[in-house]
C-alpha positions, 0 to 999 in steps of 0.5 A: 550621919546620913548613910549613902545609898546607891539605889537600882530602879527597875523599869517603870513603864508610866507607872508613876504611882507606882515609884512616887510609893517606892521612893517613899517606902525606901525613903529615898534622900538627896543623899542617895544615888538613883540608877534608873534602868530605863523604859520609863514609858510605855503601859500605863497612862501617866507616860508625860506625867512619869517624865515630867516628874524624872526631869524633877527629881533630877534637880534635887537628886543626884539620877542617872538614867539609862536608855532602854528600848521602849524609850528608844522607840517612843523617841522616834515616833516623837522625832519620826513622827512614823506609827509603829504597830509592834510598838503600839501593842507593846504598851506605845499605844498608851504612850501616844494616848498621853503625847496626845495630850502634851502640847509642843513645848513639853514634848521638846523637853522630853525629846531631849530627855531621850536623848541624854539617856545613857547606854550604860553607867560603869561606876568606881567599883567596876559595877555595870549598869545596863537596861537589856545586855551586850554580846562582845565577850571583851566587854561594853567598849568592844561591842559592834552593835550599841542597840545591844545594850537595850535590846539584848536578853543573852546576858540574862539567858547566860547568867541564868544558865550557868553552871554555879559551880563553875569558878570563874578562872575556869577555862569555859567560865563565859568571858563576857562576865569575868570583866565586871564585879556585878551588872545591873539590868532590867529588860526582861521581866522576873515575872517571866519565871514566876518571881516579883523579886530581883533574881541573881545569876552569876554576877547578873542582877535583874531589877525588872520584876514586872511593873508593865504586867501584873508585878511591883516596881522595885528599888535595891540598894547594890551595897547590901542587896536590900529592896523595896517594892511599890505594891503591884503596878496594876492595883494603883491603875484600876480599869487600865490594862498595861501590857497584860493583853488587849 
């Protein structure tokens, strides 16, 4: 019997080296359900290459993928065509150096990747998948401003401060966690706090563990909280820098 998994992917940021090893080391099937959190550009070299191989994957696997905002913001210097300074600092810089190699045909195809990207994925079990956060305490259906749920860090800020003590019927238990079983998000790296694993606090799971800077790519079953992880994205691009620093 084939067991189901339903697996998290963290951020890739072009580290496709990276994650063809993770989904060996996790021996990914067709059977599994791959949730991909988003940023899938933006570091490393292979921004095309990392794409081309998603849109792939999505034809003998069963993928969802989130939006998150480094694609947000590579889809409109596709479609803008407008330079973004910040964006280039941020790791975009390598990602225009690969579009530079792509010709017209493969860029459309990647514009409409970007564009299919989903805010967030809520599954059967009330589980919650997003790449940054949302800020409205009712919940995702409520929030004013969609950008949050790629470009928020107080979700994270929030579960990570929490008093673990606090039972969630509590009156002063934070009411944008009392609406899900567990979130899923990326978005701000572990590596932040000195860890390269996935971190928990409260109900939050973050996935991000680094693959743009000097930390793995990581994969983690919902069910039973294991994970795999692809070596330090940096060692499979020796010479190249990422995003740790000109």
């Amino acid at each position: 019997m084939t067991l189901q998994r339903t697996l998290v992917i963290g951020d890739i940021h072009s580290g496709l080296r990276a994650l063809k090893d993770l989904l060996v080391r996790a021996k990914v099937t067709r059977e599994d359900t791959l949730i991909f959190l988003g940023d899938y550009i933006d570091a490393w070299s292979d921004a095309v290459a990392t794409v081309d191989f998603l849109l792939e994957l999505r034809k003998t696997h069963n993928c969802i993928f989130l939006r998150g905002n480094h694609d947000e913001l590579c889809y409109e210097w596709l479609t803008e065509g407008r330079d973004n300074p910040t964006w280039f600092m941020h790791g975009g810089r390598a990602t225009a150096e690969s579009y530079a190699k792509a010709d017209d045909r493969t860029k459309k195809t990647h514009i409409s990747f970007y564009e299919s990207l989903e805010n967030y994925h809520l599954n059967e079990d009330n589980k919650l998948f997003l790449h940054a956060g949302f800020t409205h305490l009712k919940g995702i259906d409520h929030e004013y401003f969609t950008k949050s749920f790629y470009w928020d860090r107080t979700l994270w800020e929030l579960a990570l401060s929490l008093n673990p003590d606090l039972d969630k019927n509590h009156e002063r238990y934070p009411q944008r966690l009392v609406h899900y079983e567990e979130i899923y998000i990326g978005h701000t790296p572990v590596t932040r706090m000195g860890k390269t694993t996935p971190q928990n606090g409260a109900n939050v799971w973050n996935i991000d563990t680094g693959a743009a800077f000097k930390g793995p790519l990581t994969a983690l079953d919902i069910h039973t909280k294991e994970f795999w992880q692809s070596d330090p994205v940096h060692t499979y691009y020796p010479g190249e820098k990422g995003r740790n620093g000109k």
